[in-house]
C-alpha positions in Angstrom: 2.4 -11.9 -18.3 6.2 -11.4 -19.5 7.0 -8.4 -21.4 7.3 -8.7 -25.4 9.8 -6.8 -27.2 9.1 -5.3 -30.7 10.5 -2.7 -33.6 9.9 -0.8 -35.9 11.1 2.4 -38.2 9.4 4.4 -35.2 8.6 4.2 -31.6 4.5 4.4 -32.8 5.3 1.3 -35.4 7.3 -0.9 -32.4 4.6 0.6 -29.8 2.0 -1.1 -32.5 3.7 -4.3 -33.1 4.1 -5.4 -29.4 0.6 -4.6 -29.3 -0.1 -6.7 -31.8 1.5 -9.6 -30.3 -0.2 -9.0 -27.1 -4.0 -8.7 -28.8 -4.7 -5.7 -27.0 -5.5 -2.1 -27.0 -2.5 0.5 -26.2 -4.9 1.7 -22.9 -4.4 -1.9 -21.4 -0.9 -2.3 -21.7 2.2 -0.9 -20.2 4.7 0.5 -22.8 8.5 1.3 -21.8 10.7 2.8 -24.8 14.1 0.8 -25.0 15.2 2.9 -27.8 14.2 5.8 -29.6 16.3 4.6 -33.2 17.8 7.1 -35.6 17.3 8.1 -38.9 21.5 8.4 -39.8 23.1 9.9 -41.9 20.8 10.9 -45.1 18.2 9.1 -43.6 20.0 5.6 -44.6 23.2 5.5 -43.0 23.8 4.0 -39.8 20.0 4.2 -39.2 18.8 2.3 -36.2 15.1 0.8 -35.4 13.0 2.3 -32.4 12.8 -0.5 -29.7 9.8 -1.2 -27.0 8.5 -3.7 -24.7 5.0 -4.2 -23.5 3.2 -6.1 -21.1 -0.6 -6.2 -20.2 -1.2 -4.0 -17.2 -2.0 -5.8 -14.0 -4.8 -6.4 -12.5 -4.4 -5.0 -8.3 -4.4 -8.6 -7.3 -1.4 -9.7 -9.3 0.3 -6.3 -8.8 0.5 -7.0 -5.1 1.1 -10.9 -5.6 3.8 -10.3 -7.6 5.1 -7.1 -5.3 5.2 -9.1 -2.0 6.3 -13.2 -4.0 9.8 -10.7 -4.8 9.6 -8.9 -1.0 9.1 -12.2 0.9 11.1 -14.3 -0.9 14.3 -11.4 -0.9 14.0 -11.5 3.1 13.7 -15.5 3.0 10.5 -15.6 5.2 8.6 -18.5 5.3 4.8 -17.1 5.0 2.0 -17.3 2.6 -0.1 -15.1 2.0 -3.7 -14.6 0.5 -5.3 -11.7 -1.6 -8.7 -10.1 -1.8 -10.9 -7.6 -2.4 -13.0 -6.3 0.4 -15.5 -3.6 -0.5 -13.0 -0.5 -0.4 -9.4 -2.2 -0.4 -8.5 -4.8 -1.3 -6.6 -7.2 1.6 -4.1 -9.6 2.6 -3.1 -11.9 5.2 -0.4 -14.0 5.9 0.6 -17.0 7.8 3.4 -19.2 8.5 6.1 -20.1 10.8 8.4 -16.6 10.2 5.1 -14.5 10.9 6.0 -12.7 14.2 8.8 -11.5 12.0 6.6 -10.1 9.8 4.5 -8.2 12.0 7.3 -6.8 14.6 7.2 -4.7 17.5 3.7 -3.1 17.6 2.7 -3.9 14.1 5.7 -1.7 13.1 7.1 -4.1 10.2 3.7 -5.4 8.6 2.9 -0.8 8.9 5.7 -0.5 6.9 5.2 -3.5 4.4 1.6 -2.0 4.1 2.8 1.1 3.1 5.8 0.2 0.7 3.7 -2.2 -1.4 1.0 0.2 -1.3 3.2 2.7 -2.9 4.7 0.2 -5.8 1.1 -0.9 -6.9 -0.1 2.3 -6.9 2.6 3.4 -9.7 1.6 0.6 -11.3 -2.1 0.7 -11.5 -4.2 3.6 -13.7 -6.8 3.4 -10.7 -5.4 3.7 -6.8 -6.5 1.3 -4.5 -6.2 0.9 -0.6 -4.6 -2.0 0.6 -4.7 -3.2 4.4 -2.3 -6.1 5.5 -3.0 -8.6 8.3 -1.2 -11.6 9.9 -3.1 -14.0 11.9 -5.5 -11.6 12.8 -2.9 -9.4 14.4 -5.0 -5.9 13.2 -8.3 -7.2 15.3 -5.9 -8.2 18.5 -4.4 -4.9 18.0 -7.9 -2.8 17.4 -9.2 -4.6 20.6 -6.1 -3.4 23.0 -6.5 0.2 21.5 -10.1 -0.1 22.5 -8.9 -1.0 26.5 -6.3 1.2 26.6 -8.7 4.3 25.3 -11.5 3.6 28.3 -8.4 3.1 30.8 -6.9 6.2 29.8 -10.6 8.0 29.5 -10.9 7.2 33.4 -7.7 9.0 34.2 -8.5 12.2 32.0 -11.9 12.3 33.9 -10.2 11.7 37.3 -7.5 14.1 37.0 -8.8 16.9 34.4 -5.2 16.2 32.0 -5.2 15.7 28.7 -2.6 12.3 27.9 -1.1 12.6 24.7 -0.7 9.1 23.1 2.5 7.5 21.4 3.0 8.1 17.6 0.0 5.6 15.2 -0.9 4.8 12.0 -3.6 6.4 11.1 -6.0 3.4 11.3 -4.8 3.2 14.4 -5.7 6.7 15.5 -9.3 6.4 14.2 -9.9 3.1 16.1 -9.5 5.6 19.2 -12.0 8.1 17.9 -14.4 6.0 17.0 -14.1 3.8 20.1 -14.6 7.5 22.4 -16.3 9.7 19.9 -19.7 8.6 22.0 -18.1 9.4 25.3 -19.8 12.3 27.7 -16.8 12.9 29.0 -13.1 13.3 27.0 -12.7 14.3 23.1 -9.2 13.2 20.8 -7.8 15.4 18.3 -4.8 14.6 16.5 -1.4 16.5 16.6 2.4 16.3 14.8 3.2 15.0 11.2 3.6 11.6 9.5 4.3 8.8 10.7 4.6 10.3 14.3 1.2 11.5 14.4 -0.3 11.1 18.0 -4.2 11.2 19.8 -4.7 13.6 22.3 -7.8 12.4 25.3 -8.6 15.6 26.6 -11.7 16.7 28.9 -14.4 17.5 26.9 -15.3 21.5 26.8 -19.4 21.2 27.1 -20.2 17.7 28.4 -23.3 16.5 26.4 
């Protein structure tokens, strides 16, 4: 819903007004104060009226529509997109010709669209939510190489008796990893460094099980 602008002697009579016209309650609406107003000189003179606008507050689905219909259609990417909630998170998955685009080298560009959208709904929104982005089912190609490259490089830790230190992941990245050796009799991960070059470590396990 477009913003509605309103006045008033006060900012508490224009915050009223607009949400009068909106039919709503102050805690479901969004209120930005355009201007304070002024009482003048005597309290007469040159006085000016408080100014606000208000809009209902979004719901997380059209907080991230509206987010990535202004991202997507700044770049000039032809994609669409759906959104859903998903027990947890909510999610969202595009498709179209410009999609490789979208996704980049390893998953970089779609990691950082996650994470940038995720950010500007969350300012929005009274109640955080987690959001995970897909693109042709690029996450569940990805999760499946992680998997392959984790029992390749579990073989070489057991061979040699090295730890390997992985390249930098997301963090659902990294826990595809654990999960996929937590099991395993004979390596353990850890995780080492800061955000966003946080890397696995496959080491030999201490005490084999």
């Amino acid at each position: 819903m477009n913003w509605v602008e309103a006045s008033g002697a006060t900012t508490e009579e224009a915050t009223k007004e607009a949400l009068e016209q909106l039919g709503v309650d102050p805690q479901e609406a969004e209120i930005e104060v355009l201007d304070s107003g002024s009482k003048g000189f005597l309290g007469i003179i040159g006085s000016k009226q408080a100014r606000v606008r208000a809009r209902l507050k979004p719901t997380p689905e059209k907080a991230i529509t509206e987010f990535l219909d202004q991202v997507v259609g700044a770049i000039g990417l032809d994609v669409k997109f759906q959104v859903w909630p998903d027990e947890e998170c909510w999610r969202v998955n595009f498709e179209g010709r410009d999609v490789r685009l979208l996704i980049g080298r390893r998953g970089e560009t779609l990691n950082s669209l996650q994470l940038i959208t995720s950010l500007a709904i969350n300012k929005r929104l009274e109640n955080k939510v987690r959001l995970i982005m897909d693109a042709e089912g690029y996450r569940e190609r990805r999760e499946d190489t992680l998997r392959k490259l984790a029992r390749r490089l579990t073989e070489r830790v057991h061979m040699t008796g090295h730890e390997v230190v992985l390249e930098p992941m997301t963090p659902n990245e990294r826990r595809v990893i654990h999960v996929a050796l937590q099991d395993n009799p004979w390596v353990e991960t850890s995780s080492t460094g800061e955000e966003p070059y946080r890397k696995v470590i496959i080491s030999p396990r201490k005490e084999r099980r």
